[in-house]
C-alpha positions, 0 to 999 in steps of 0.5 A: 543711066540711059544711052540716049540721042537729043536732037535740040538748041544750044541755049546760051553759050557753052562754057569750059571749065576746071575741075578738081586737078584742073581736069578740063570739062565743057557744059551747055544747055540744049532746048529740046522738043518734048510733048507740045508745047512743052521743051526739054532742057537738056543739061550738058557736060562733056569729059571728052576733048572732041566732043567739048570742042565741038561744043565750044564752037557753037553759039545760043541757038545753034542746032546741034545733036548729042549722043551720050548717056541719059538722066531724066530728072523733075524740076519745079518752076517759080510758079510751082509747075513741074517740069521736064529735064534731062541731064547728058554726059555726052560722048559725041557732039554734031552742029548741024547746019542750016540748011 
């Protein structure tokens, strides 16, 4: 794994969610920027109860960055393109304002 910052948008809600002895976990979806026009989709889960919370408060589109380690993986789209994708086990989560 590696230990990673993405700066992006929430794409769709976050959402919480019960594991295996009702262990509680948040997952979300983050656009980020990668080479253009290309974006990244980042895929979250957060174990930790504050970094879930935070999570939890934003909505699709808000801007938001995380901190936690880092899984580059390659998908294929319904038109057989390769594509870009990361998944987060995100350790610290920050909604960022509009400013």
């Amino acid at each position: 794994m590696i230990e990673g910052l993405i700066a992006g948008h929430i794409w769709g809600d976050p959402e919480s969610r019960a594991g295996k002895n009702n262990s509680l976990f948040v997952v979300a979806k983050v656009r980020a920027q990668g080479t253009q026009p290309e974006l990244v989709i980042v895929n979250v889960i957060a174990f930790d109860v504050v970094a879930g919370k935070t999570l939890l408060g934003l909505r699709d589109g808000d801007a938001v960055t995380l901190r936690g380690s880092l899984n580059p993986k390659v998908w294929v789209d319904k038109q057989g393109v390769s594509r870009s994708a990361l998944d987060m086990v995100a350790t610290r989560v920050q909604a960022l304002g509009d400013d």
